[in-house]
VMD Tcl script that builds the backbone (N, CA, C; Angstrom):
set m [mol new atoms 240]
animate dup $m
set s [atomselect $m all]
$s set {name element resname resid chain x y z} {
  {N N UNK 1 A 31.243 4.425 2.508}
  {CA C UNK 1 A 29.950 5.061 2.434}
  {C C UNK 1 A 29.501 5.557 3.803}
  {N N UNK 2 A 29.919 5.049 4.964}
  {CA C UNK 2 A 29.206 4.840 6.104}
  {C C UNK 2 A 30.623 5.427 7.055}
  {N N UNK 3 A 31.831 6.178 6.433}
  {CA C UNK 3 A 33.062 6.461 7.375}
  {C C UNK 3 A 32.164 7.369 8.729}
  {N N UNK 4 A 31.681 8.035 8.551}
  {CA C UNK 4 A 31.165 8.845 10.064}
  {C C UNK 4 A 30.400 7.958 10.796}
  {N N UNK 5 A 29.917 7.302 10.578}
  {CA C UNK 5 A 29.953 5.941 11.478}
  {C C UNK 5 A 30.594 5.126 12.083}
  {N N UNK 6 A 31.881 4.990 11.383}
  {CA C UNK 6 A 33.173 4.356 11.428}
  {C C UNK 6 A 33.510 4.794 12.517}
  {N N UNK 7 A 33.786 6.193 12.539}
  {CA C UNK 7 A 34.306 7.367 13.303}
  {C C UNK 7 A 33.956 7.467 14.463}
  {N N UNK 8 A 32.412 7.248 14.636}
  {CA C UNK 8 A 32.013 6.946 15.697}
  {C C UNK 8 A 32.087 6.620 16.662}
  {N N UNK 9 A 32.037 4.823 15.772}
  {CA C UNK 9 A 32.264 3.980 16.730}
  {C C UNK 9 A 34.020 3.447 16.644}
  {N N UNK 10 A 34.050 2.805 17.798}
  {CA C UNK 10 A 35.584 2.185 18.185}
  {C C UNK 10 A 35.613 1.445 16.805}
  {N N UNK 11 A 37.206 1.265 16.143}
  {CA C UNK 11 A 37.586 0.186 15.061}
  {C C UNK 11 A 37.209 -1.517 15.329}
  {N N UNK 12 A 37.011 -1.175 17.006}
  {CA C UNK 12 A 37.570 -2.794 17.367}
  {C C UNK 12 A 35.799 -3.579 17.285}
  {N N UNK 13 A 34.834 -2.415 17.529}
  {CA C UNK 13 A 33.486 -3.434 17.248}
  {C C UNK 13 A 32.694 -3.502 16.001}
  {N N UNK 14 A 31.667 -4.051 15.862}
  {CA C UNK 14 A 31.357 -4.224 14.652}
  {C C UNK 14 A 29.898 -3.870 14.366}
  {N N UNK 15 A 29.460 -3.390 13.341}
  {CA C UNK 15 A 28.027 -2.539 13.268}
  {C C UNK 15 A 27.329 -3.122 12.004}
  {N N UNK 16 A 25.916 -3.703 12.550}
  {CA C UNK 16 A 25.310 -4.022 11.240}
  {C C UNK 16 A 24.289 -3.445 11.067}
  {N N UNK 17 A 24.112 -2.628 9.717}
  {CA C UNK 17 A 23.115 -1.536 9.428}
  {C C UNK 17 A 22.243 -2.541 8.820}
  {N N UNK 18 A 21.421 -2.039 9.307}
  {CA C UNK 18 A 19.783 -2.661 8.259}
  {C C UNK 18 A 18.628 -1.285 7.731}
  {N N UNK 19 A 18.319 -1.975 6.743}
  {CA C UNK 19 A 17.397 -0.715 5.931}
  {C C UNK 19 A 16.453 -0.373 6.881}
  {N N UNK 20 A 15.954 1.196 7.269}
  {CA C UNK 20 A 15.259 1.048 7.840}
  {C C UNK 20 A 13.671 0.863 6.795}
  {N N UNK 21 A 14.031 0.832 5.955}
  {CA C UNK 21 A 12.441 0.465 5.087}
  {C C UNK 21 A 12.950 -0.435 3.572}
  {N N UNK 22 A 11.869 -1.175 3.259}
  {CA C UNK 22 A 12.226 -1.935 1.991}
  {C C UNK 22 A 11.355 -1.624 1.103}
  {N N UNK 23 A 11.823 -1.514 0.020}
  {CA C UNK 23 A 11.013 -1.354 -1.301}
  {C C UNK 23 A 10.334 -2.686 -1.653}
  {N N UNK 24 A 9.081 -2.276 -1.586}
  {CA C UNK 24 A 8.413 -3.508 -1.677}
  {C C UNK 24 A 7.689 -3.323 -3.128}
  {N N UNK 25 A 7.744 -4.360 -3.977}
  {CA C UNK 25 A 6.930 -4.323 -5.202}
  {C C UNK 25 A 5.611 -4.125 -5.365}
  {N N UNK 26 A 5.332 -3.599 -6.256}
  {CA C UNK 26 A 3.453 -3.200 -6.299}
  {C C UNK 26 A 3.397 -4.873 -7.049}
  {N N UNK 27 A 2.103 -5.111 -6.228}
  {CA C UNK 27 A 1.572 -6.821 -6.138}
  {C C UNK 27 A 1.269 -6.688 -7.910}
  {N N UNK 28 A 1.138 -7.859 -8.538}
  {CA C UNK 28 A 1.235 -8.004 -10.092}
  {C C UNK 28 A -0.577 -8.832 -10.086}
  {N N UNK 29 A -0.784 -8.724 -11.106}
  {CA C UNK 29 A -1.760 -9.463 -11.506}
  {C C UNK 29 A -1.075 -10.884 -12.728}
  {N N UNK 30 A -1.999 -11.755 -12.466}
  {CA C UNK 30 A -1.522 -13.151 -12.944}
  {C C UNK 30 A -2.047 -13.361 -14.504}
  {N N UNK 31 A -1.124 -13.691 -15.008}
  {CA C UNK 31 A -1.510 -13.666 -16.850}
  {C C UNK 31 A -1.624 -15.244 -17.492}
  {N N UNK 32 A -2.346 -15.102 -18.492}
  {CA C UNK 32 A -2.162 -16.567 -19.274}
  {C C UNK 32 A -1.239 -16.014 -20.431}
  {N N UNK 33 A -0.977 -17.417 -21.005}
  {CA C UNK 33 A -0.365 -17.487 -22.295}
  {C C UNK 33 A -0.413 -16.344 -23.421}
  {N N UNK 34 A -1.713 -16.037 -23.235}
  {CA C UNK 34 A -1.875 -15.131 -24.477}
  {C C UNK 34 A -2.220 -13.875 -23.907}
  {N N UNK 35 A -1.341 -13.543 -22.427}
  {CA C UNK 35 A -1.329 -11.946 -21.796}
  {C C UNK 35 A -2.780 -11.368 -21.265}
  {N N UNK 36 A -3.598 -12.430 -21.227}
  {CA C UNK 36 A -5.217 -11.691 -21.034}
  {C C UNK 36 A -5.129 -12.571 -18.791}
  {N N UNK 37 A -5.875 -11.168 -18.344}
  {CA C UNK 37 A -6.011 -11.759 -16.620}
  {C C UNK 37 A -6.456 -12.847 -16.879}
  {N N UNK 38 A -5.568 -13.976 -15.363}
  {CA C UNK 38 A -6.081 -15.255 -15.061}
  {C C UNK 38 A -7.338 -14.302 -14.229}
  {N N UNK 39 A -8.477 -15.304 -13.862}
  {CA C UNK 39 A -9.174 -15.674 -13.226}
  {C C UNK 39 A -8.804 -16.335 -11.907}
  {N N UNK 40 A -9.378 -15.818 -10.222}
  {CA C UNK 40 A -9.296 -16.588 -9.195}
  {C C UNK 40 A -10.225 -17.969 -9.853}
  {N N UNK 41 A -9.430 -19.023 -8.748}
  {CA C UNK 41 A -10.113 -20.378 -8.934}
  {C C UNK 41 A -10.732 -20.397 -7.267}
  {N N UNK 42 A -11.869 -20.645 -7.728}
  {CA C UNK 42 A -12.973 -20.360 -5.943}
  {C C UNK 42 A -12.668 -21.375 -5.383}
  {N N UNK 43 A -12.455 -22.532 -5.753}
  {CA C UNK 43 A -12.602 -24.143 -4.978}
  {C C UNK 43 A -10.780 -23.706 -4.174}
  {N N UNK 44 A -10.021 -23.209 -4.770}
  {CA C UNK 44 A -8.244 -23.477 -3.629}
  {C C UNK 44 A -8.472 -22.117 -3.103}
  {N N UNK 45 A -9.426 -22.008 -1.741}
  {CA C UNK 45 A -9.299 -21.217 -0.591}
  {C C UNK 45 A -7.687 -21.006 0.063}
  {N N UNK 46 A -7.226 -20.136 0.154}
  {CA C UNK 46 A -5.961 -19.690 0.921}
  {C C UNK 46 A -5.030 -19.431 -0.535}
  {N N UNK 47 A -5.206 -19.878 -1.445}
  {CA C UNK 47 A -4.352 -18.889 -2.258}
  {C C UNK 47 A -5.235 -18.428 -3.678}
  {N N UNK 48 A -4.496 -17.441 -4.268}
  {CA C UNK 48 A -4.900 -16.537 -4.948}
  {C C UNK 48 A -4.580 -16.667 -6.676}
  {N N UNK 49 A -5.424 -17.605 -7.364}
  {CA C UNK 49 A -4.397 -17.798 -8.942}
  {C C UNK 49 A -4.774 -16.178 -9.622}
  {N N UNK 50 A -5.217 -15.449 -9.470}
  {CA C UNK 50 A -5.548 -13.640 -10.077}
  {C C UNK 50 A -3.961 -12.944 -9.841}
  {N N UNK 51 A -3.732 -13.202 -8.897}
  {CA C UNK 51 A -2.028 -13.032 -8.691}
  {C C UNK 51 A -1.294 -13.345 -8.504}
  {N N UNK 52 A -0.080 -12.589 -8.775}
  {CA C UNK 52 A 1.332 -13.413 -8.957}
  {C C UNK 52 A 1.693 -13.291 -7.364}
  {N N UNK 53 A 1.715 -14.925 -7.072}
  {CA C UNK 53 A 1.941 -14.611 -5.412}
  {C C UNK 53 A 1.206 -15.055 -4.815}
  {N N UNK 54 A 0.009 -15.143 -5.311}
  {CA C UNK 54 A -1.037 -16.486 -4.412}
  {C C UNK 54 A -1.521 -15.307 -3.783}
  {N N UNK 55 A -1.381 -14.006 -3.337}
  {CA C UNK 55 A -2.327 -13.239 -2.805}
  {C C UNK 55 A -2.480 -11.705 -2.742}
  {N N UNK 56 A -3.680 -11.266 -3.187}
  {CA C UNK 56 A -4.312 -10.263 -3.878}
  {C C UNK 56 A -3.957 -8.999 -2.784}
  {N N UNK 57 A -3.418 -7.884 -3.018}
  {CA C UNK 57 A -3.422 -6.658 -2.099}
  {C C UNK 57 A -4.769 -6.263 -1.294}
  {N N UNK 58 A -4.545 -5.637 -0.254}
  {CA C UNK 58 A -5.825 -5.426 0.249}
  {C C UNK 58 A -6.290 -4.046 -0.142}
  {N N UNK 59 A -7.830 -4.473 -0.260}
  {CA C UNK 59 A -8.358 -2.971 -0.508}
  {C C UNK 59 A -8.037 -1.613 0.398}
  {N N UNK 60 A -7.974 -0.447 -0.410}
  {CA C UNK 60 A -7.590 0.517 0.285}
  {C C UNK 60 A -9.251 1.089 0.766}
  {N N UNK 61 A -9.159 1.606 1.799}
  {CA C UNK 61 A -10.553 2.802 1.931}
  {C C UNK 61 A -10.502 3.936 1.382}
  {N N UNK 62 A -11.572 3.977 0.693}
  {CA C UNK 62 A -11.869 5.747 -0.074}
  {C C UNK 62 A -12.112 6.868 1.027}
  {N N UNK 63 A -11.530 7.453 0.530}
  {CA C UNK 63 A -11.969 9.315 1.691}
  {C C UNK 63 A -13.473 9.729 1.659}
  {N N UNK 64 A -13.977 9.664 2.899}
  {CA C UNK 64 A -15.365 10.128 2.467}
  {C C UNK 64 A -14.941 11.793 1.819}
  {N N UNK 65 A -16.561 12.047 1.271}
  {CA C UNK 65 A -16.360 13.126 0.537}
  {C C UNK 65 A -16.468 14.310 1.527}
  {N N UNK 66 A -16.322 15.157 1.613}
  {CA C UNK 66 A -16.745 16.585 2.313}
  {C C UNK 66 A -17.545 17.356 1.494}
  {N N UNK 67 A -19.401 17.118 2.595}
  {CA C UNK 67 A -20.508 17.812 1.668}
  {C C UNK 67 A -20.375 19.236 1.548}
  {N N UNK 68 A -20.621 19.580 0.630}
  {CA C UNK 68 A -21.043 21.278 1.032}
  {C C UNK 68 A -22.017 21.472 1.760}
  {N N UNK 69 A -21.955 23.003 2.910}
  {CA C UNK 69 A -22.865 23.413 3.645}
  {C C UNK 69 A -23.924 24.000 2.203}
  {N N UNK 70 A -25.790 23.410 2.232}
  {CA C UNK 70 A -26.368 24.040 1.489}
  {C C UNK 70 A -26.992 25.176 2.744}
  {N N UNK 71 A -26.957 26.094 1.505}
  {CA C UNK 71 A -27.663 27.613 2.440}
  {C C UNK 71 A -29.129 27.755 2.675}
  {N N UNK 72 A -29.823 26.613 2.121}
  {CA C UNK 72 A -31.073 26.195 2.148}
  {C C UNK 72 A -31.261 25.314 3.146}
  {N N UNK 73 A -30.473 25.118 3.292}
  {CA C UNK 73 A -31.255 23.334 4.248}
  {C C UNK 73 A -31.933 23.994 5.548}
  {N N UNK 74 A -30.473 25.113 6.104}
  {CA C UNK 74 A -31.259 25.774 7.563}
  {C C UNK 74 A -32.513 26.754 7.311}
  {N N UNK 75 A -32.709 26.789 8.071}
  {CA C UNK 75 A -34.485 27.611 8.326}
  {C C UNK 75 A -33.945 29.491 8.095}
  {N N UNK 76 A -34.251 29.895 7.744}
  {CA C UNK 76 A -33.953 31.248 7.488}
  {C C UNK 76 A -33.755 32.300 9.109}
  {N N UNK 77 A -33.148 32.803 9.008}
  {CA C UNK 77 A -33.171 33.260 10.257}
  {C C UNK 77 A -33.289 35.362 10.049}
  {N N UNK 78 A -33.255 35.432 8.912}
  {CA C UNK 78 A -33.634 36.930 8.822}
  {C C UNK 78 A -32.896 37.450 8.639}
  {N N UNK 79 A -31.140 37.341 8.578}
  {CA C UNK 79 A -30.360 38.144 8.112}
  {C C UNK 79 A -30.183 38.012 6.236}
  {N N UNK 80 A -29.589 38.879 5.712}
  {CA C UNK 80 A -30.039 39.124 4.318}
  {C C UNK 80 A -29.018 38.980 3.626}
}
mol reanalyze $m
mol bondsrecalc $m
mol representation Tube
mol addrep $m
């Protein structure tokens, strides 16, 4: 898979590739018996029973919005 690498380098040393990124799973939410969301339990601070994993993804930030310029707001200036 990796011969132009091979090629590269000398036969005699040795090369260890690592991913440069990992597929990481989208975090799960935690189920009961009968498939309906667990509930966090408030009293066990440091982990998370709502997910699978003991801990909940972090919130993302929303984009503020971009207002429209109103053509009213400024003071009129006389052009038409």
């Amino acid at each position: 898979m990796f011969n132009w690498i091979k090629n590269l380098i000398r036969k005699n040393t040795t090369l260890i590739l690592k991913r440069e990124w990992e597929v990481k799973d989208k975090p799960k939410r935690a189920r009961t018996k009968k498939g309906r969301y667990k509930a966090d339990d408030k009293s066990t601070k440091g982990y998370n029973e709502a997910w699978v994993g003991g801990k909940a993804p972090k919130k993302k930030k929303k984009k503020a919005k971009k207002r429209k310029k109103d053509p009213y707001s400024e003071p009129w200036n006389g052009i038409v």
